[in-house]
Residue frames relative to the residue before (quaternion, step in Angstrom):
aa qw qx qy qz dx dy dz
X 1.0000 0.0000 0.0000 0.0000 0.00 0.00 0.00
X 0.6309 -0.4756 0.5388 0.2923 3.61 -1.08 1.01
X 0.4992 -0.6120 0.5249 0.3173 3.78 -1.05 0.73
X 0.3305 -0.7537 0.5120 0.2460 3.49 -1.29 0.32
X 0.2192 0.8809 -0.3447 0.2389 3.06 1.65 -0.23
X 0.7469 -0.0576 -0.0414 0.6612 3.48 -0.75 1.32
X 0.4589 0.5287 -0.5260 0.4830 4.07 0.25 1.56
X 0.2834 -0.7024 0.5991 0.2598 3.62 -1.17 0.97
X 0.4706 -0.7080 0.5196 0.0854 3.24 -0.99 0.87
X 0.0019 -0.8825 0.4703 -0.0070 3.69 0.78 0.77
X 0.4642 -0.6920 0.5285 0.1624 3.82 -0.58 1.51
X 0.2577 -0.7686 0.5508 0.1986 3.63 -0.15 0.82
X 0.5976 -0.5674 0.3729 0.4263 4.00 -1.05 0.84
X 0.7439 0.3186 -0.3529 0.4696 3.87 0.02 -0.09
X 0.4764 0.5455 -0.5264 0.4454 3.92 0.76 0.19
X 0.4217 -0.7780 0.4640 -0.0391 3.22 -0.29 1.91
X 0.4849 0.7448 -0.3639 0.2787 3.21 1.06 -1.82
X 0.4099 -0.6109 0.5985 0.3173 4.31 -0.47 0.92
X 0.6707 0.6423 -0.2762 0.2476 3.72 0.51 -1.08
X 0.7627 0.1839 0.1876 0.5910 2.92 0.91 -1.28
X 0.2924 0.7644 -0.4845 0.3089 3.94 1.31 0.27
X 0.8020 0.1565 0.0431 0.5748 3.89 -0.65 0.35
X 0.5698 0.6247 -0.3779 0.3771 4.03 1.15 -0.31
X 0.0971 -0.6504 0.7494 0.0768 3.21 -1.88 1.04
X 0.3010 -0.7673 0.5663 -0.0076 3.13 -1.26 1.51
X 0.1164 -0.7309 0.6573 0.1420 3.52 -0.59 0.48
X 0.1553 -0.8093 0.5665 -0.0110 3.50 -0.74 1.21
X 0.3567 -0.8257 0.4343 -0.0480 3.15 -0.99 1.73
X 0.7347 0.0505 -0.0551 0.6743 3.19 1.41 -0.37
X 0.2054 0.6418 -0.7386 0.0197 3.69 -1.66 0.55
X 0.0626 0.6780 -0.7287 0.0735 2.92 -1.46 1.32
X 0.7830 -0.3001 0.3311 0.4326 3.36 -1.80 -0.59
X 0.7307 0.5008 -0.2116 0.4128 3.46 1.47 -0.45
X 0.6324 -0.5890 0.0849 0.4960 3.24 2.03 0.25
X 0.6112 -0.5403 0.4472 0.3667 4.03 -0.83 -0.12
X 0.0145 0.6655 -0.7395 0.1009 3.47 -1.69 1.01
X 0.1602 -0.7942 0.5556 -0.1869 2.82 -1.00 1.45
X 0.0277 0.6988 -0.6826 -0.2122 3.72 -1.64 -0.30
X 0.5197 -0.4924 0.6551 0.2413 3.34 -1.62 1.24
X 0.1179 0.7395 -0.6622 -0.0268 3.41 -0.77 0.84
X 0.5911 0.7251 -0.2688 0.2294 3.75 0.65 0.77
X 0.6446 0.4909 -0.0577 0.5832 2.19 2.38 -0.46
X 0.2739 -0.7862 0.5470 0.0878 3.54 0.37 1.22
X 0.1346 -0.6696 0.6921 0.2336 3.75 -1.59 0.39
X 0.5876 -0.4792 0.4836 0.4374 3.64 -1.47 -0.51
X 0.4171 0.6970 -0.5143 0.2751 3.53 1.14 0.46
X 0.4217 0.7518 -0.4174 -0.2877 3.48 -0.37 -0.53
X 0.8544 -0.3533 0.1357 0.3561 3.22 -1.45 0.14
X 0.5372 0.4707 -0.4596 0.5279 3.64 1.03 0.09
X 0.7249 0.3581 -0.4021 0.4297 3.80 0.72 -0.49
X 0.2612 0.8284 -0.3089 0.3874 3.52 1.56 -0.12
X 0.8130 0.4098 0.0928 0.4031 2.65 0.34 -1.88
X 0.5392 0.5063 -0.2087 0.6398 3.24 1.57 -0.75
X 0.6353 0.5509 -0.3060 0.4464 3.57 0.35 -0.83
X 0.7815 0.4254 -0.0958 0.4461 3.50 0.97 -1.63
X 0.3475 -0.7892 0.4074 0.3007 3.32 1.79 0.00
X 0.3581 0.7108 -0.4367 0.4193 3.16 1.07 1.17
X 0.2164 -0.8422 0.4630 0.1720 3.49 -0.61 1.01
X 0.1303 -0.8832 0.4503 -0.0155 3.63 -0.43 1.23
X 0.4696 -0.6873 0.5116 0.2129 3.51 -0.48 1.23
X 0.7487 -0.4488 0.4215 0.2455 3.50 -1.31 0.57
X 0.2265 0.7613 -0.5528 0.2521 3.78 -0.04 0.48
X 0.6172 -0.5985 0.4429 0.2544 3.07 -1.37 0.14
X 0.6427 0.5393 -0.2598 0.4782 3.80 1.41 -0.29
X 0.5267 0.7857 -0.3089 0.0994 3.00 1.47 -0.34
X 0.5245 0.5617 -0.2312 0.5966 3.01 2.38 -0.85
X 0.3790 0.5677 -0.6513 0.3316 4.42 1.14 -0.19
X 0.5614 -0.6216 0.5237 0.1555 2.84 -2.23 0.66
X 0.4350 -0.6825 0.5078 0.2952 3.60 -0.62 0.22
X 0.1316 0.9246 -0.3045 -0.1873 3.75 0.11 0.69
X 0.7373 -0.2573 0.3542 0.5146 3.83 -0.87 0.37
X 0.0050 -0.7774 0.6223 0.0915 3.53 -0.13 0.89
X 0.7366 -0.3551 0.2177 0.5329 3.84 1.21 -0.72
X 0.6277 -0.5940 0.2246 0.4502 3.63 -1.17 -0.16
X 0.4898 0.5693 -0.4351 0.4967 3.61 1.70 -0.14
X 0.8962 0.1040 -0.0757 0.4245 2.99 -2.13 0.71
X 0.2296 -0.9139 0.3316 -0.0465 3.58 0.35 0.85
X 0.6671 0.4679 0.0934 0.5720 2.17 1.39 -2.15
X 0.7458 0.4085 -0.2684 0.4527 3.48 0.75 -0.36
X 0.2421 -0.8171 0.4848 0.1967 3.46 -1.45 0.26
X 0.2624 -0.7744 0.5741 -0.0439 3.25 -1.13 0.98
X 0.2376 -0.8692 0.4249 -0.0865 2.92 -0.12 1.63
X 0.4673 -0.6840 0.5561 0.0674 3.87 -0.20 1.74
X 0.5431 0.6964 -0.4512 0.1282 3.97 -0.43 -0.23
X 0.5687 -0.5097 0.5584 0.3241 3.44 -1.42 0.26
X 0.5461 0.6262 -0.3880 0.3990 3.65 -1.45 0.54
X 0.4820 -0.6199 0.5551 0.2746 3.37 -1.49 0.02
X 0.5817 -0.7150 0.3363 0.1933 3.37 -1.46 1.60
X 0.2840 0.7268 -0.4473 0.4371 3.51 1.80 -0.78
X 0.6835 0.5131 -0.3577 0.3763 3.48 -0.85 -1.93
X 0.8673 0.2328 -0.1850 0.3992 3.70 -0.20 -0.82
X 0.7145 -0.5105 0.3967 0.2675 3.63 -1.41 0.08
X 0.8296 0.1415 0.0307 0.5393 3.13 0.76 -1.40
X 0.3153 0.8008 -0.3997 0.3156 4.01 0.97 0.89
X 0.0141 0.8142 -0.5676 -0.1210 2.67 -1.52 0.81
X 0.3795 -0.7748 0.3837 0.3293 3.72 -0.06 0.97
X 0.3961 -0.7627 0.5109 0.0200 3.47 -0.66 1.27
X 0.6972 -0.2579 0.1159 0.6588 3.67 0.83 -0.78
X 0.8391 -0.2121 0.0504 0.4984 3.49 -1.45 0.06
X 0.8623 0.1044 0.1123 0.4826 3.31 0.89 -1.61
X 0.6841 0.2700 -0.4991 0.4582 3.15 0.84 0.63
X 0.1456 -0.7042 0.6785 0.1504 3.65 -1.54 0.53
X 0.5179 -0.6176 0.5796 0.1196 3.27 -2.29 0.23
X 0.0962 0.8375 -0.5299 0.0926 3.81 0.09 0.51
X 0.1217 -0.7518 0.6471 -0.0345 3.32 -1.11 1.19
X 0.5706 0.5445 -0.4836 0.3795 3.82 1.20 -0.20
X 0.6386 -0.5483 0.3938 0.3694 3.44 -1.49 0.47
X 0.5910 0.6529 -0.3220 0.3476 3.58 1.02 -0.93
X 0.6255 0.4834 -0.4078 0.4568 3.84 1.40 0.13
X 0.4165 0.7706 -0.2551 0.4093 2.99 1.63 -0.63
X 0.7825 0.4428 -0.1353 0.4163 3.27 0.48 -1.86
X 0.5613 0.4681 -0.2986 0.6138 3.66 1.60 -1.31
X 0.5543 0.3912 -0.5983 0.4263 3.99 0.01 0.21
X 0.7334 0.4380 -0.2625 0.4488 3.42 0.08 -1.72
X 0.6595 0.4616 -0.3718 0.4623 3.43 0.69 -0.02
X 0.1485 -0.8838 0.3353 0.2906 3.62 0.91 -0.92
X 0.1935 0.6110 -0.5306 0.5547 2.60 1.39 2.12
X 0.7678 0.5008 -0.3017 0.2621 3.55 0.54 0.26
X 0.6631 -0.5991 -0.0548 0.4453 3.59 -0.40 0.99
X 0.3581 -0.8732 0.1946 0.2671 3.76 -0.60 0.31
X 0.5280 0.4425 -0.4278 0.5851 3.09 1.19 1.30
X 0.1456 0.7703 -0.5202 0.3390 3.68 -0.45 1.60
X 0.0130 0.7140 -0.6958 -0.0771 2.70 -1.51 0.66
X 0.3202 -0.7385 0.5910 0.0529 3.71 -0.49 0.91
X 0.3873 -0.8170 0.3974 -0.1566 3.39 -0.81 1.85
X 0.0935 0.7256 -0.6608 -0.1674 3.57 0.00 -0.05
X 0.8022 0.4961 0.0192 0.3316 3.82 -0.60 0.63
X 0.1751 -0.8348 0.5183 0.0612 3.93 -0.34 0.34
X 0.1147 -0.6838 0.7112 0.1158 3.15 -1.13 -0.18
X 0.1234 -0.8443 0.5079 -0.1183 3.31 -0.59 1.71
X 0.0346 -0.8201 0.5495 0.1561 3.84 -1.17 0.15
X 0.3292 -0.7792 0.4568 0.2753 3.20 -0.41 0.40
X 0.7031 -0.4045 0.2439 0.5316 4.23 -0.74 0.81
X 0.8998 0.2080 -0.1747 0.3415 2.95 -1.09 0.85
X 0.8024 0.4537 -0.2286 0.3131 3.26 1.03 -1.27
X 0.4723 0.5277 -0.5603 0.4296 3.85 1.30 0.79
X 0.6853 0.4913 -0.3540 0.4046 3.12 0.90 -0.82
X 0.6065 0.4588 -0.3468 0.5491 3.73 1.01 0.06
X 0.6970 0.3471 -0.3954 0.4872 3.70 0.81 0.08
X 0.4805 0.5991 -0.4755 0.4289 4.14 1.22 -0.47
X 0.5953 0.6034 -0.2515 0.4672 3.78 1.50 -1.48
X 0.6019 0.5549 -0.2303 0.5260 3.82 1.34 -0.67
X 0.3887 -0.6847 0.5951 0.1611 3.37 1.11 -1.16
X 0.4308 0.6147 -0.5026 0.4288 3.23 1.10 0.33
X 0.8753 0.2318 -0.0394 0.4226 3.56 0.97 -0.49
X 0.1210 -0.8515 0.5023 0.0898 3.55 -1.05 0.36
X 0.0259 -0.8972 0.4268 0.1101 3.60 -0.38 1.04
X 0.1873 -0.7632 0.6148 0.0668 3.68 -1.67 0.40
X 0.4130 -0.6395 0.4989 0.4142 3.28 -0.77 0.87
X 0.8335 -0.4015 0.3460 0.1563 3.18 -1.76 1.32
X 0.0516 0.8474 -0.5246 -0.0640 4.14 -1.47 0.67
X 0.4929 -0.5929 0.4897 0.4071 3.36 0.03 0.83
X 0.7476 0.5577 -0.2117 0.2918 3.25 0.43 -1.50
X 0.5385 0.6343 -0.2389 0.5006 3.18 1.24 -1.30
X 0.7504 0.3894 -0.3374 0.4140 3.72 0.24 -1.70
X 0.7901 0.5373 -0.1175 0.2708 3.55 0.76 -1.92
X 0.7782 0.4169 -0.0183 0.4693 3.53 1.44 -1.28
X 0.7778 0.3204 -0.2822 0.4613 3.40 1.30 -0.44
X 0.4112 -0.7742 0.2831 0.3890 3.37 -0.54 0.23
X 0.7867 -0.4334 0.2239 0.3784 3.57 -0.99 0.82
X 0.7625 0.2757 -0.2794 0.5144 3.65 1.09 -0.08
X 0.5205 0.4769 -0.3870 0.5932 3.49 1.24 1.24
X 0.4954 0.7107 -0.4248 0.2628 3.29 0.99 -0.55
X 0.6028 0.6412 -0.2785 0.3846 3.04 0.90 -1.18
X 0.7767 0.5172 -0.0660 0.3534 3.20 0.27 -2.06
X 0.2511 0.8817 -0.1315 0.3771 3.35 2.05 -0.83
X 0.8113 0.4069 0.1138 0.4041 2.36 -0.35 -2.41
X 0.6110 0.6986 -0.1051 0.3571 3.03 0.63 -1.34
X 0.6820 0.4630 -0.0350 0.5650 3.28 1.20 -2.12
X 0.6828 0.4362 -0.4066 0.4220 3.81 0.84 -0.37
X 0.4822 0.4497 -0.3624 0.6587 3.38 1.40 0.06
X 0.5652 -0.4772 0.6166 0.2696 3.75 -0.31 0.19
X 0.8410 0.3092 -0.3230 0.3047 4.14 -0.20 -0.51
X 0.4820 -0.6084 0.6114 0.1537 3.42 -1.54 0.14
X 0.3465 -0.7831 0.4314 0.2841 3.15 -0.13 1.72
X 0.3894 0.8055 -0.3895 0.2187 3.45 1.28 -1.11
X 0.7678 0.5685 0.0651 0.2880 3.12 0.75 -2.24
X 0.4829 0.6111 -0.3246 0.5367 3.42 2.15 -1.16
X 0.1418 -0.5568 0.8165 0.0563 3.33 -2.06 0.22
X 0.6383 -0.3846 0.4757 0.4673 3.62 -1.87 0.76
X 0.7918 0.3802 -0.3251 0.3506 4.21 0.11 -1.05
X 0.4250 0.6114 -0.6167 0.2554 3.74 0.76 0.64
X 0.7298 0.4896 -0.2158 0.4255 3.25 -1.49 0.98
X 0.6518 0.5287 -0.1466 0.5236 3.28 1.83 -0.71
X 0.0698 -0.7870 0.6111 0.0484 3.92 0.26 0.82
């Protein structure tokens, strides 16, 4: 199968699964060793000023300070995984995803936000969303899912309750409209 790498990952209307119900994933890596991802549709009532507070991090006024923190997935909870325009170098713990967009999980992006030295298109994650070999490509066969190549635009410009619907629209379809038997002849 063709990597999915830098593809939204679009939760199909009967995928029950609490985790991942109503979720669009933007997926940062696929290999032979399996898929990692972040739900980026699903905002929490964290946000990144209490973040930051939490992390005992002091954070200058800025305009992001009210951004949400969102449901990145059920893996690594605890941890964050930073969504952002920009180059993977700059940070500690990156990986560079496409031309311009990278993944960071080290704290040092953290600090350059709360500082407002850090990059300015983001979405901050609590969490992953993970597959193990083989087994997305055994749930797309289910129909549990539907993919499109990735949009900057999509992650950065729309807001988090369009994202979905978005995605969706660059394919031409209304998730609304799908049943479990699409795809089935």
């Amino acid at each position: 199968m063709e990597s999915l790498k830098n593809h939204f990952l679009m939760a199909m209307p009967h995928l029950e699964d609490p985790n991942f119900a109503g979720s669009l994933s933007y997926l940062c890596d696929h290999d032979d060793n399996g898929t990692m991802g972040v739900i980026v549709n699903k905002p929490t009532e964290l946000t990144l000023d209490a973040l930051f507070e939490q992390l005992e991090l002091e954070a200058i006024d800025g305009p992001n300070r009210n951004a949400p923190v969102y449901y990145g997935g059920p893996v690594h909870k605890d941890r964050g995984f930073i969504l952002h325009r920009g180059d993977a170098e700059v940070w500690d713990s990156s990986i560079q995803v496409t031309d311009d967009i990278a993944l960071t999980t080290s704290m040092d992006v953290l600090q350059a936000l709360a500082a407002g030295n850090g990059p300015d298109e983001f979405l901050v994650c609590l969490g992953c969303a993970g597959w193990e070999s083989g087994q997305l490509e055994s749930e797309l066969l289910d129909n549990a899912w539907l993919t499109v190549e990735g949009r900057s635009n999509v992650l950065f410009d729309v807001p988090p309750e369009q994202r979905l619907s978005a995605s969706a629209g660059i394919l031409g379809v209304d998730l609304n409209l799908m049943t479990r038997e699409a795809g089935h002849g």
